[in-house]
ZAMARGU-4260 file (C-alpha; in steps of 0.2 Angstrom, whole numbers, plus 5000, padded with zeros to 4 digits):
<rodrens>
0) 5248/5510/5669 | 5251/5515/5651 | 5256/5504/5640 | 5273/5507/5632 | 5264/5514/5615
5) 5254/5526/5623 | 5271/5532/5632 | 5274/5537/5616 | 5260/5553/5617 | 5269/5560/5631
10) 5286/5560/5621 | 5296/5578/5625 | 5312/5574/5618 | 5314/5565/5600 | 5328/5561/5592
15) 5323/5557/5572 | 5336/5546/5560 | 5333/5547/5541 | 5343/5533/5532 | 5347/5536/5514
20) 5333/5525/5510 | 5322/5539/5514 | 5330/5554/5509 | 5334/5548/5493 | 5326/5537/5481
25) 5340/5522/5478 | 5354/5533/5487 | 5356/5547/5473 | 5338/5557/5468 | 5332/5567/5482
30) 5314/5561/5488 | 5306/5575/5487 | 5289/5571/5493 | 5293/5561/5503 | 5308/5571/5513
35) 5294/5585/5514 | 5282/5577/5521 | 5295/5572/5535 | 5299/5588/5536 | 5281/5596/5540
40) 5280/5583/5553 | 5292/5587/5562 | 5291/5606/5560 | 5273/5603/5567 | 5280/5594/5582
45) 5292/5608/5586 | 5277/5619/5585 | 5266/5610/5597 | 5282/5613/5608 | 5292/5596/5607
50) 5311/5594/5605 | 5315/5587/5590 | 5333/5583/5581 | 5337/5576/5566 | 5350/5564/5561
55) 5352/5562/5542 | 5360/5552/5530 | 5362/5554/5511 | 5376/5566/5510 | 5387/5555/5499
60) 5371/5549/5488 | 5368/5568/5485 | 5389/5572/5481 | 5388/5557/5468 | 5371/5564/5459
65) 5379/5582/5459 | 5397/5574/5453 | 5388/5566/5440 | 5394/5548/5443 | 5387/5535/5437
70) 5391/5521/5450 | 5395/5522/5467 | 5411/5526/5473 | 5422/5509/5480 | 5436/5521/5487
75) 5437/5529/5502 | 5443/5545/5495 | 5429/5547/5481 | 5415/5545/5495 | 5424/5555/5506
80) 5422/5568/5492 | 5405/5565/5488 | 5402/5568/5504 | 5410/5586/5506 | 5401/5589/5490
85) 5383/5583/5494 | 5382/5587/5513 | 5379/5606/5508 | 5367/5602/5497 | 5356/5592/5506
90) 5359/5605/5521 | 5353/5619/5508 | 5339/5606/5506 | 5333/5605/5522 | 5335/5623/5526
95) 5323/5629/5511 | 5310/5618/5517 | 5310/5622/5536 | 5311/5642/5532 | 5294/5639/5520
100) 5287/5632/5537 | 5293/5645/5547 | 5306/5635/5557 | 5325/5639/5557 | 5337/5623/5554
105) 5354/5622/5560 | 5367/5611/5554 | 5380/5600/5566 | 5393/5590/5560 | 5402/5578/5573
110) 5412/5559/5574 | 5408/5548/5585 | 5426/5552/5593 | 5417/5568/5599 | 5403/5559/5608
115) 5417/5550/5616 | 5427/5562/5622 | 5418/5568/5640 | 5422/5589/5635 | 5416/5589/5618
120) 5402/5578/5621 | 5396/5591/5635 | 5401/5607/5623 | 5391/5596/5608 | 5376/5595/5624
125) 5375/5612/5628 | 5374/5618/5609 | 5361/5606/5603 | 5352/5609/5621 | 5354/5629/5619
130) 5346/5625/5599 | 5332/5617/5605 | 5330/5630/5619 | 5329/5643/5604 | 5316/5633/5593
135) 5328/5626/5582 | 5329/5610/5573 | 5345/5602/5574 | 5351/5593/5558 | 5364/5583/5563
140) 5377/5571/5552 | 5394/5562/5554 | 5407/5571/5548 | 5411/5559/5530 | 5425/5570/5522
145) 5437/5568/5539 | 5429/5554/5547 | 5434/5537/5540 | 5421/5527/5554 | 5405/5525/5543
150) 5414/5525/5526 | 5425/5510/5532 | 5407/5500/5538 | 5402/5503/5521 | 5416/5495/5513
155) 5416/5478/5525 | 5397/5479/5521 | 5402/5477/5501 | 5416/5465/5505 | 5430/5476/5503
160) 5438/5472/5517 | 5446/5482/5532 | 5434/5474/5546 | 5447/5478/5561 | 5442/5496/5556
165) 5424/5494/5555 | 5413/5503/5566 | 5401/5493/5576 | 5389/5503/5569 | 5383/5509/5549
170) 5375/5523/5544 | 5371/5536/5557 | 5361/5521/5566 | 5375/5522/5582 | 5378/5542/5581
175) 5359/5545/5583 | 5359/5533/5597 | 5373/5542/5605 | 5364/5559/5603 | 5349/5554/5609
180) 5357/5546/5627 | 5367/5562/5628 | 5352/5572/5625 | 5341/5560/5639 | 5328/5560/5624
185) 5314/5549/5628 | 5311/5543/5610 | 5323/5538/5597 | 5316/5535/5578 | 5325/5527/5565
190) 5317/5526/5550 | 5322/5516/5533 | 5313/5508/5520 | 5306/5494/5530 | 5292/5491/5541
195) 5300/5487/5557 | 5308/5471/5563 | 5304/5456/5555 | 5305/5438/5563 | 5316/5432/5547
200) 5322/5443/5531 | 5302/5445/5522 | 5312/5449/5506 | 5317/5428/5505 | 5307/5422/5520
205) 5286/5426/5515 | 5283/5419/5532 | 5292/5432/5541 | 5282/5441/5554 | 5282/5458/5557
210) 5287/5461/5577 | 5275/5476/5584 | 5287/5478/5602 | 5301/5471/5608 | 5307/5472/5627
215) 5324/5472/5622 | 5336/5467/5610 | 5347/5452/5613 | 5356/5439/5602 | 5343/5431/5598
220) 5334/5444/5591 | 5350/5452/5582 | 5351/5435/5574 | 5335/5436/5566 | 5342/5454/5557
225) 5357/5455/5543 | 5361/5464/5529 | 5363/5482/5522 | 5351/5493/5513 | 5358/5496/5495
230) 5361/5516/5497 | 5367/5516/5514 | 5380/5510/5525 | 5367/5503/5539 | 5355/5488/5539
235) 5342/5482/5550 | 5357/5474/5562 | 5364/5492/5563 | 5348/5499/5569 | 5346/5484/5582
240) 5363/5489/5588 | 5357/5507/5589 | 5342/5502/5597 | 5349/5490/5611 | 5361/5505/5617
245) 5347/5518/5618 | 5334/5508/5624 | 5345/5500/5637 | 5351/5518/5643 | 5333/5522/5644
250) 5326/5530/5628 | 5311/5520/5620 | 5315/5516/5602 | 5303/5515/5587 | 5310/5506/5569
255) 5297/5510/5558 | 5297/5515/5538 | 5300/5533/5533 | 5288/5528/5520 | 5273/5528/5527
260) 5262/5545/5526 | 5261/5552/5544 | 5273/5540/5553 | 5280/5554/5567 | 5264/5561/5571
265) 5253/5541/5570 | 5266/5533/5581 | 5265/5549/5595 | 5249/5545/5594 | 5251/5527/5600
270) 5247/5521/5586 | 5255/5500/5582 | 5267/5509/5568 | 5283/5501/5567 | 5291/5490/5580
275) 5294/5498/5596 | 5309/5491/5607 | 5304/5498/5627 | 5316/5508/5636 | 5325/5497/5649
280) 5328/5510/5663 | 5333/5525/5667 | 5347/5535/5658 | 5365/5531/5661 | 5369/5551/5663
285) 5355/5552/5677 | 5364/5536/5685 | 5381/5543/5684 | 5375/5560/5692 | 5362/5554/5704
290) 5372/5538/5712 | 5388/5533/5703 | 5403/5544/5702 | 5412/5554/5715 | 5410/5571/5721
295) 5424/5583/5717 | 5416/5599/5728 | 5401/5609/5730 | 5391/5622/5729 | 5384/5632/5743
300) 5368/5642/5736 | 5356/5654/5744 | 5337/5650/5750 | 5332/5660/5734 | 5342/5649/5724
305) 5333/5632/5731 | 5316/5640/5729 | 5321/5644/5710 | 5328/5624/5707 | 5314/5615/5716
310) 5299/5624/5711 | 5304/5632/5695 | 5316/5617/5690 | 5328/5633/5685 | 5346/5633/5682
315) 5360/5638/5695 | 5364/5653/5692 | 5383/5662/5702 | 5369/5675/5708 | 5362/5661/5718
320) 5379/5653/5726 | 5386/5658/5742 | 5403/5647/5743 | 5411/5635/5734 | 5418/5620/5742
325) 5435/5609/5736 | 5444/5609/5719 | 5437/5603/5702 | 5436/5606/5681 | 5423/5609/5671
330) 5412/5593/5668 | 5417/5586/5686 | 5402/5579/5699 | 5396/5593/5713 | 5385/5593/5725
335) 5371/5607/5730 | 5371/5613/5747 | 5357/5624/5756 | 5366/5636/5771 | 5365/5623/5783
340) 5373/5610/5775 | 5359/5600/5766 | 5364/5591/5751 | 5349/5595/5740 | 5355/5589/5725
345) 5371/5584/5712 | 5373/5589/5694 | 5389/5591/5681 | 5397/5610/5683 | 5400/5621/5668
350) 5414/5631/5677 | 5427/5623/5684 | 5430/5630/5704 | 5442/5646/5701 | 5430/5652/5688
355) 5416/5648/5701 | 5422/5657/5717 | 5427/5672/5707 | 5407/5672/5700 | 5400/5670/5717
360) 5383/5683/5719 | 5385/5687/5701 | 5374/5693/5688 | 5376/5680/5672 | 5381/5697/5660
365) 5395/5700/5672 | 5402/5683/5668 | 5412/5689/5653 | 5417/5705/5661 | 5426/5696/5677
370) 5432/5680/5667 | 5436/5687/5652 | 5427/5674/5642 | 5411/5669/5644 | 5404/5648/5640
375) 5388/5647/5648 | 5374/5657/5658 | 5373/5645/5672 | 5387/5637/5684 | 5373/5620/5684
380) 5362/5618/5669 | 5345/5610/5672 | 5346/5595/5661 | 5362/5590/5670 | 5358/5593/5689
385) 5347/5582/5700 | 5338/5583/5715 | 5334/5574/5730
</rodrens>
């Protein structure tokens, strides 16, 4: 069997978390180089066909350089401010250097309250999905100037008080994590300005050990992880956090240093970059739609359509459905029926059942035409349908 580092080479899916640490050179002055660099990895990893999104910090670092303030800002207002400020310029950043390599950028703003929510998680799905569909890099953020989540952490982090509103998580180390379980990604890397987990803090500690793979993280090895980086919001106990709910809902997960030339490209290689903490088992959304949650209907579909899901791996597409069985809304569990009654599968519809009987045998243009509005091509979407 491979061992969890080769795994890594067979990597689709890749969800990539810049702290500010390594967009910025002590939270304010764009890194340049080294954000280029970044940036041409990933751009050649989206064209050698892999999915990558990126999750970046450094939005309020940038407001503060372009407001021209001297010291960071304490109140939640000011960094909410540099953070509406700064957020466009780090996007303009980002969108420059993808179009000198030829690859478009797109920019997504979200809270964790949206990852929360089962609609607006499964609307934020389809978009990023129907990006990365397209060739696009996703560049995702929280949303800094209404979301008070990761500017709160920040303030407990300094000792400012308000811990009964602190997020579990800094930084974007939780809403990366988030993402990439809702995107089923099979790698999660979140780079900082360290080398990896450490057995002790190394900057007191010169015994410290660096920790090459983990199989999990647990108490014990949380405890081994505290503080905050000095730009950020996040710390290495943040990234464990991060790590434990994506690794733990099946997505391997790498903490390794921004800094170092080549990480994306040496640790796809399998190369011992970072720590890597093991995916644990399969994904939660696979589980929920494979064997935990109840049916609200089905869909009756044509020999064509089973030809097309099975071989193909396609969509469900209404010109494929014969009849649709029992009452449900969009998001709801359904199962995929053959014309004699076989269950060949369960995934999370798109439409809910008016919209779906009222599609049946239909051409995917002619969704806008008999609804009046159209959302998506297909009644089942691959990545949330499975088989068998």
């Amino acid at each position: 069997m491979l061992t969890a580092r080769a795994q890594l080479r067979d990597a689709h899916r890749i969800v990539v978390k810049l702290g500010t640490q390594v967009v910025t050179h002590d939270g304010v002055e764009l890194a340049l180089g080294r954000l280029m660099g970044l940036v041409e990895s990933v751009a050649r990893l989206r064209k050698a066909g892999r999915d990558v999104v990126l999750v970046s910090s450094g939005a309020v670092g940038m407001g503060r350089r372009v407001l021209g303030l001297t010291e960071r800002p304490r109140s939640l207002g000011l960094r909410q401010a540099c953070a509406a400020v700064g957020q466009g310029h780090l996007m303009a950043a980002y969108t420059q250097a993808f179009t000198q390599l030829g690859v478009v950028a797109a920019q997504v703003l979200l809270t964790q309250e949206d990852l929360a929510d089962r609609d607006r998680a499964l609307c934020l799905r389809t978009t990023l999905m129907r990006l990365l569909g397209l060739g696009v890099v996703p560049i995702l953020n929280e949303n800094d100037s209404v979301s008070v989540r990761e500017l709160v952490e920040y303030r407990r982090r300094q000792g400012e008080g308000a811990p009964e509103a602190a997020t579990t998580f800094g930084d974007n180390d939780g809403l990366s994590a988030r993402v990439a379980t809702s995107l089923d990604a099979d790698l999660l890397v979140l780079l900082t300005d360290v080398e990896g987990v450490f057995t002790a803090n190394p900057t007191t500690d010169p015994s410290a050990q660096l920790l090459r793979e983990l199989p999990g993280v647990d108490d014990a090895v949380l405890s081994m992880a505290g503080g905050g980086s000095s730009g950020g919001t996040g710390g290495m106990s943040s990234k464990l956090e991060a790590a434990r709910l994506a690794s733990s809902d099946g997505t391997a997960v790498l903490i390794a240093s921004g800094g170092v030339p080549g990480v994306l490209e040496r640790a796809l290689a399998g190369e011992p970059v970072g720590t890597l903490v093991a995916a644990q088992r399969r994904g939660a959304r696979w589980r929920h739609i494979a064997v935990s949650g109840r049916n609200q209907g089905a869909l009756v579909i044509n020999d064509g359509a089973a030809r097309a899901l099975v071989e193909r791996k396609a969509s469900l597409l209404p010109v494929g459905v014969t009849a649709v069985e029992g009452s449900f809304d969009k998001g709801d569990l359904v199962e995929v029926r053959d014309g004699s009654g076989r269950v060949l599968g369960r995934g999370i519809v798109n439409y809910p059942s008016s919209a779906c009987r009222a599609l049946l045998g239909r051409h995917s243009e002619e969704i806008a035409a008999v609804l009046g509005w159209r959302g998506y091509d297909a009644l089942l979407s691959r990545d949330n349908l499975v088989l068998g």
